[in-house]
C-alpha positions in Angstrom: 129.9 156.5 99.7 128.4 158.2 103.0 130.2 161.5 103.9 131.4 159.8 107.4 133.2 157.5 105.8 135.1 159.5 103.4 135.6 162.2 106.5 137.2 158.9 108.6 139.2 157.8 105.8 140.5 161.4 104.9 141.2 162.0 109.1 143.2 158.6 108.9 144.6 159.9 105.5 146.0 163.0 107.1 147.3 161.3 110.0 149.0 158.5 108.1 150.6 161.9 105.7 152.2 163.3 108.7 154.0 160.0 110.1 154.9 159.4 106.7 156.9 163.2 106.3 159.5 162.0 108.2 159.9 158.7 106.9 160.2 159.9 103.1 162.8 162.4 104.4 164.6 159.3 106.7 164.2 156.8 103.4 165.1 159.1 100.8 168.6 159.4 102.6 169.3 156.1 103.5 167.5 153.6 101.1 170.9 153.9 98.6 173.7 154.0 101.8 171.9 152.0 104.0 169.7 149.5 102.6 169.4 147.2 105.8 168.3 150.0 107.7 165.8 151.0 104.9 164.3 147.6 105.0 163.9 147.9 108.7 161.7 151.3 108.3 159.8 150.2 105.3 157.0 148.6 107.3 156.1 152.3 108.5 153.4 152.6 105.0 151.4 150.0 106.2 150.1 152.0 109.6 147.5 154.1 108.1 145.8 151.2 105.5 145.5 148.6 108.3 144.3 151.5 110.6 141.9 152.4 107.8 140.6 148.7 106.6 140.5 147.9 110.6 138.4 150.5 111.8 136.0 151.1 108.5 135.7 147.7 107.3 134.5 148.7 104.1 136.3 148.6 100.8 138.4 151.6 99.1 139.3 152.2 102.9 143.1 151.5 103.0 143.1 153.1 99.1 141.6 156.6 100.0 143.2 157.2 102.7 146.8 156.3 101.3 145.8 158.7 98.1 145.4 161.2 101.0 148.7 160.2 102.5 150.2 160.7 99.2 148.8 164.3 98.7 150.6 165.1 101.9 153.8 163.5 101.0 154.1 165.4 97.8 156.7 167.6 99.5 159.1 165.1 100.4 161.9 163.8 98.3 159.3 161.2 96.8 157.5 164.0 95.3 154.6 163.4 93.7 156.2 159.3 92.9 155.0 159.7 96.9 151.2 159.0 95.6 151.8 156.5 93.4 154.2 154.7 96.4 150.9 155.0 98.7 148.3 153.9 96.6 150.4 150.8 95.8 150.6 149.7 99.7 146.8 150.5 100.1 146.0 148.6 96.7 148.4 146.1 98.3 146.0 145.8 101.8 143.4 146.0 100.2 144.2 142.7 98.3 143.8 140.5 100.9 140.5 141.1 102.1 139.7 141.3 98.2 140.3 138.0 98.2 138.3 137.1 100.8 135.4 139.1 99.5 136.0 141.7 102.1 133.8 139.0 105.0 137.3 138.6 107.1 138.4 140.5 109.5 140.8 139.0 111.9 144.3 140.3 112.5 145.7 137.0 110.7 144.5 138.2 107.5 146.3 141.9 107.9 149.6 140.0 108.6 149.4 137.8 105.8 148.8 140.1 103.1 151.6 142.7 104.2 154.3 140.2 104.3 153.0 138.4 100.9 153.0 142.1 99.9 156.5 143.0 101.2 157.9 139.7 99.8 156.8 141.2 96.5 158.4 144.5 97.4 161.7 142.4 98.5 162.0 140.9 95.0 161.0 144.4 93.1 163.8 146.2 95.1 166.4 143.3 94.5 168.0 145.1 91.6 167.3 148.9 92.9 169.4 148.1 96.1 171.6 145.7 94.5 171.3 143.1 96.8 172.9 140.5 94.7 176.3 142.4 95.4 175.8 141.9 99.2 177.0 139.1 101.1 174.5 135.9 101.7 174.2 137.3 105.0 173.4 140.5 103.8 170.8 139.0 101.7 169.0 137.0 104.2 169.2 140.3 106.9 167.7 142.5 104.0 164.4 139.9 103.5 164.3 139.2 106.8 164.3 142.9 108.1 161.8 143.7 105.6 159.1 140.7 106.9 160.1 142.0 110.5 158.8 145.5 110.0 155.4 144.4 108.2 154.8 142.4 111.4 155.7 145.2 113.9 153.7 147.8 112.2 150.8 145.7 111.1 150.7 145.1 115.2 151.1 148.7 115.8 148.2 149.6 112.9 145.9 146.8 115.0 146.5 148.3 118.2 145.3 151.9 117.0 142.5 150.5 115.2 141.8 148.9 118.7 142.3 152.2 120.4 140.5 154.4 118.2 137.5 151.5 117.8 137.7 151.9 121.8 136.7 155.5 121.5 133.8 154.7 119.2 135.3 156.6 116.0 133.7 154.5 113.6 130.1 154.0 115.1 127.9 154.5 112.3 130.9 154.1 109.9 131.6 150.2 109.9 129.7 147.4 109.6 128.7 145.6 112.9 131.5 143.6 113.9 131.2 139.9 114.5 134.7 139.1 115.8 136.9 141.5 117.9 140.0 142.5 116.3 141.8 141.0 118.9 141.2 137.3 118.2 142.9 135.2 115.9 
């Protein structure tokens, strides 16, 4: 692995450990109280791995910089769960364009493997939440809260990619690009 590349994907690391303070504070406190509000947060962890795998392009992106993430996190009420938690969502990202033998790069491909991701979460944190004791309503709020944040902060990890890609951040890092992140 080429020093830039590890430097970029600790910078995005660090970055993605900072937003992520507050939100293990924010979860911590609400996940048992307030599930649906929980659900509606959740999306937050996928920022820095889409911001990673979209600007590097290269694989072990989304993981290293969540295991840097996680470092930073060890403070919170997560503790040091907090890595484990991180290197999960960047294992999860990184699934995806696994799959595809990491040769796609359109933004399609980021949405689909968060929400097929967070559906897995959805069904994982069933019992934890106790989401069978909620109203139907509830219920359908709870998934569809969940599949809502993936979308919004997979679109708000594209735009920064876009942004810092913009500045010419990763020249010399990623691959040349065939298609722009902004097609479909």
């Amino acid at each position: 692995m080429k020093t830039r590349f590890l430097m970029a994907c600790a910078a995005i690391g660090a970055a993605t450990g900072v937003l992520l303070l507050p939100a293990n504070f924010v979860a911590a406190a609400i996940s048992a109280a307030v599930p649906l509000l929980y659900a509606a947060m959740v999306g937050v962890w996928l920022v820095g791995p889409v911001v990673a795998l979209a600007v590097l392009r290269r694989p072990g992106a989304a993981l290293i910089t969540m295991l840097i993430a996680g470092i930073i996190n060890i403070p919170t009420p997560a503790g040091p769960a907090a890595i484990v938690t991180n290197l999960m969502v960047g294992g999860a990202m990184e699934l995806g364009f696994l799959v595809t033998r990491y040769r796609i790069w359109k933004p399609w491909l980021f949405y689909v493997t968060a929400v097929v991701f967070e559906s897995f979460y959805a069904f994982s944190a069933y019992s934890f939440f106790n989401i069978g004791d909620m109203a139907l309503a509830a219920q359908i709020v709870f998934f569809g809260l969940m599949a809502v944040s993936a979308v919004v902060f997979i679109a708000l990890g594209l735009l920064i990619a876009r942004r810092l890609e913009a500045t010419g951040v990763a020249r010399g890092i990623a691959p040349r690009r065939r298609p722009a992140l902004s097609e479909s």
